[in-house]
ZARODREN-415857 format. One record per residue (C-alpha): residue number from 1; residue in one letter; x, y, z. Coordinates in steps of 0.001 Angstrom, whole numbers, padded with zeros to 6 digits, m for minus. Example, Ala and Ser with C-alpha at 12.3 -4.5 7.8 and 13.67 -1.06 7.14 Angstrom:
 num residuo       x       y       z
   1       A  012300 m004500  007800
   2       S  013670 m001060  007140
This chain:
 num residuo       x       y       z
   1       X  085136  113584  135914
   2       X  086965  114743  133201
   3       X  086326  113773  129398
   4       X  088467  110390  128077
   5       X  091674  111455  125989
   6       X  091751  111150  122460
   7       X  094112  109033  121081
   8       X  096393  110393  118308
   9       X  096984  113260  115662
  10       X  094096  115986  115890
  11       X  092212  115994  112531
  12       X  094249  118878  109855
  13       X  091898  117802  106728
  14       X  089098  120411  106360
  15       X  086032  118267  106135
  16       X  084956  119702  102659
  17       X  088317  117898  101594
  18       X  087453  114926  103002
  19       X  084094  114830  101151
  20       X  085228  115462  097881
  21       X  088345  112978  098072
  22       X  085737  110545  099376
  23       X  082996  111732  096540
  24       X  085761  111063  094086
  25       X  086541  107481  094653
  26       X  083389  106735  095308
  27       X  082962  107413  091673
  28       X  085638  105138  090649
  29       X  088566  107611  089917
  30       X  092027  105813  090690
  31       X  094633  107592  093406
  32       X  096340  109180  091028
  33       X  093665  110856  089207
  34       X  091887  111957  092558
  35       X  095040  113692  093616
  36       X  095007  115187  089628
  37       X  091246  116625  090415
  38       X  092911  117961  093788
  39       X  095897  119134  092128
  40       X  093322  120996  089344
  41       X  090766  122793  091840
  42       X  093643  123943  094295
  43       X  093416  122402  097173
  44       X  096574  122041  099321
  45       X  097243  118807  100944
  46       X  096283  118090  104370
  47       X  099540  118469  105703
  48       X  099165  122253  103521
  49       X  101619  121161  100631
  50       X  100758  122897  097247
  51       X  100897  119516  095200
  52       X  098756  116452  095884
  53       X  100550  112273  095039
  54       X  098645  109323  094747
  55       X  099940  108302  097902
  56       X  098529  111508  099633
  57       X  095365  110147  098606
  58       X  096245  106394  100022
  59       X  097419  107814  103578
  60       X  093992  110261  103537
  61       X  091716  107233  102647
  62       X  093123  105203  105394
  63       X  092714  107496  107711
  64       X  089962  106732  110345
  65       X  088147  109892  109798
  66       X  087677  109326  106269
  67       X  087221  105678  107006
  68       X  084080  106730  108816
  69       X  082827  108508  106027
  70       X  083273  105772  103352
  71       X  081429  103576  106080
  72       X  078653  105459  106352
C-alpha cells in the first residue's frame, strides 16, 4: 500500500526561518518589525525574495507549518 498524498504546496521555508519568525512574535514584535529583523540579518523570503513585508510575515504565520509550531 502506498503512503497517503499530501495535500498542497511542499514546505520552501527553511525551518531555522520558521523558528526565528515564530521566536519573534512570540516576543511581541508587530509584522512589520519582524519582517525589519528579517530584512536586518539577511534572510530572503520564503519564496527567495531579497526584501521581507509585513504581509510576508502574515501569509508565513498562517501557514500550517508554522501554525504547528506556535501550537506547540
Amino acid at each position: 500500500m502506498s503512503a497517503p498524498r499530501r495535500v498542497g504546496r511542499p514546505r520552501q521555508c527553511p525551518d531555522d526561518v520558521r523558528k526565528l519568525v515564530v521566536q519573534l512574535h512570540r516576543e511581541g514584535l508587530s509584522l512589520r518589525k519582524i519582517a525589519a529583523q528579517m530584512n536586518e540579518r539577511g534572510y530572503p523570503t520564503p519564496s527567495g525574495k531579497a526584501i521581507w513585508s509585513h504581509k510576508t510575515v502574515d501569509y508565513l504565520l498562517a501557514t500550517r507549518h508554522v501554525r504547528e509550531l506556535i501550537d506547540a
